[in-house]
Residue, then its C-alpha position, 0 to 999 in steps of 0.5 A: x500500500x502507498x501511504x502518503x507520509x513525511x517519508x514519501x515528501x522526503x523521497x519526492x524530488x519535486x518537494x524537498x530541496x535542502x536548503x542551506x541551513x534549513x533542516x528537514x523539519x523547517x522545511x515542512x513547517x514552511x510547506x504550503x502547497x503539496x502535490x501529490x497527484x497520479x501516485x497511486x497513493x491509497x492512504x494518508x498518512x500522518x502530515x501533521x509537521x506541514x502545519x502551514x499547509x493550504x493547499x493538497x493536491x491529492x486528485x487521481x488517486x487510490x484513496x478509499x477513507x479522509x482521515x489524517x487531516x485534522x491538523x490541517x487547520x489552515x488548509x483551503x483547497x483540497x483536490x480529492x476528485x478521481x479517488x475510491x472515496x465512499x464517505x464525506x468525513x474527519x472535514x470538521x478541523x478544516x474551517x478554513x476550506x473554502x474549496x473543496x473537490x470530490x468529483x469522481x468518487x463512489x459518494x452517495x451522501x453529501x454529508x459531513x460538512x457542518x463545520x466548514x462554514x466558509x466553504x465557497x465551492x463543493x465539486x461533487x461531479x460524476x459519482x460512481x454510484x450503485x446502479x439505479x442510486x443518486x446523489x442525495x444531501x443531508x438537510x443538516x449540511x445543506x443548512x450549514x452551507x447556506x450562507x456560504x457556497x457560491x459554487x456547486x457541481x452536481x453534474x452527471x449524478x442520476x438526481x430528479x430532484x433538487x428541491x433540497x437545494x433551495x436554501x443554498x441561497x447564495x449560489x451564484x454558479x450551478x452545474x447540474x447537467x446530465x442529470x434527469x431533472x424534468x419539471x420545469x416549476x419546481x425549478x422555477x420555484x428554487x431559482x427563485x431563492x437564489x437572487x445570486x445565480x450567475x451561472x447556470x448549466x442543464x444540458x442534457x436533463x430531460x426539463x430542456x427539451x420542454x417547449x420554452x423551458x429557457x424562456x421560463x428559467x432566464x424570466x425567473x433567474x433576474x441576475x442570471x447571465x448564462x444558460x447552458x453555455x450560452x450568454x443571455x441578451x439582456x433585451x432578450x431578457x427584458x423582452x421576456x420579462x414584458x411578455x409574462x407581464x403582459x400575458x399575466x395582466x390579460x389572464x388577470x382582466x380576463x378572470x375578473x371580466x369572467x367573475x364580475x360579468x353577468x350570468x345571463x342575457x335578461x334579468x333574474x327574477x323570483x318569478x318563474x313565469x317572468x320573462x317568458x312573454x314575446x319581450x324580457x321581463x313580460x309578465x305571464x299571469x296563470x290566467x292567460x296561459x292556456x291548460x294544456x289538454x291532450x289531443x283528441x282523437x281524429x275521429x271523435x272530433x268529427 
């Protein structure tokens, strides 16, 4: 097994490079950045003397469990995509992590990130999920991260549903395609509570083959300044955004011309024989309607 140690740094010609007067360990201490990418590494092992330590690269690996990081207190970028990772855990010291990379990995759950308050973008692409699973989020997390995240990929994850979402508030860059997304009002309804969204990408769901899914969305996403790759017109917006006022308006005059309106052509009236005379509102009274008599026969009216 390949363990990512201070041994291994050692060994690493790309890292450690004597200077002079400079001590192994005062190396480490002054260590910011380590890469360690492609090594077949399977585990983390104890980095605890890279105290200072901001940014890990550890992205197409072989490592299956997080651990080994709680002294890694200043750390900020951490680049884990492409390992055989089952679980979001041991993050809760990293409080300082504003970006953080898991696409690639075998995570069903998004959980274990309560802590990490200041964490601006959380990448969780193309998950190597059961067959039949998707992604799913922990409310606790989501919550956690509302004030916070500003980037979020999801893409290609098997998800019909983000409804959860809806309280990552902040979002300002949203990737979510190749997914099975397919109603156009619940997105509607979550884009609404993001007043940030800058960014928005849902190629390949099912939702944009709807007619006018694009004009839809750019009408509910105020700030929203591309769409699936492609950058929206700001008079496209705004001739949109008239157009749904309009229709709404008519919709609106026509439901109170439908409610107020008369019910009928004449009059309403207690009386039942009212109104069935040669004029509206002719008063019929019993007296001049004729009693209706069955037909005789032809012979005994001769």
């Amino acid at each position: 097994m390949v363990r990512l140690t201070i041994d291994l740094i050692a060994k690493s010609r790309n890292h450690f490079k004597k200077k002079r007067g400079l001590s192994f360990p005062d190396y480490l201490k002054t260590l910011t950045h380590l890469h360690f990418f492609s090594k077949s590494i399977e585990a983390i092992g104890d980095l605890s003397m890279c105290r200072n330590l901001t940014v890990l690269y550890l992205y197409d690996n072989q490592i299956t469990h997080i651990c080994n990081l709680g002294f890694a207190s200043n750390l900020t970028h951490l680049y884990l995509q492409n390992n055989n990772i089952t679980h979001i855990e041991n993050l809760s010291n990293l409080q300082r992590l504003s970006k953080l990379y898991l696409g690639g990995n075998m995570i069903a759950v998004v959980e274990g990130l309560e802590t990490l308050c200041e964490l601006k973008e959380l990448h969780l692409e193309s998950q190597r999920l059961a067959p039949g699973g998707k992604l799913l989020f922990d409310p606790m997390t989501l919550l956690s991260l509302a004030e916070s995240l500003c980037v979020l990929n999801i893409n290609n994850n098997n998800i019909d549903d983000i409804c959860d979402l809806t309280v990552l508030k902040e979002l300002q860059k949203f990737s979510a395609a190749d997914n099975r997304l397919h109603n156009v009002e619940e997105l509607e309804d979550v884009f609404s509570h993001w007043p940030q969204l800058l960014d928005m990408d849902l190629g390949g769901n099912p939702v944009c083959k709807k007619p006018k899914c694009r004009d839809r969305l750019i009408t509910v996403c105020k700030s929203l300044e591309v769409l699936n790759g492609r950058e929206i017109k700001e008079l496209n917006r705004q001739f949109l955004i008239n157009w749904k006022a309009s229709k709404e308006a008519k919709k609106e005059k026509n439901n109170k011309h439908l409610i107020g309106g008369p019910l009928s052509s004449y009059p309403l009236t207690n009386d039942f024989w009212r109104g069935s005379g040669s004029t509206p509102g002719h008063v019929c009274s019993h007296a001049n309607v004729q009693r209706w008599k069955p037909h005789q026969p032809l012979r005994a009216q001769k």
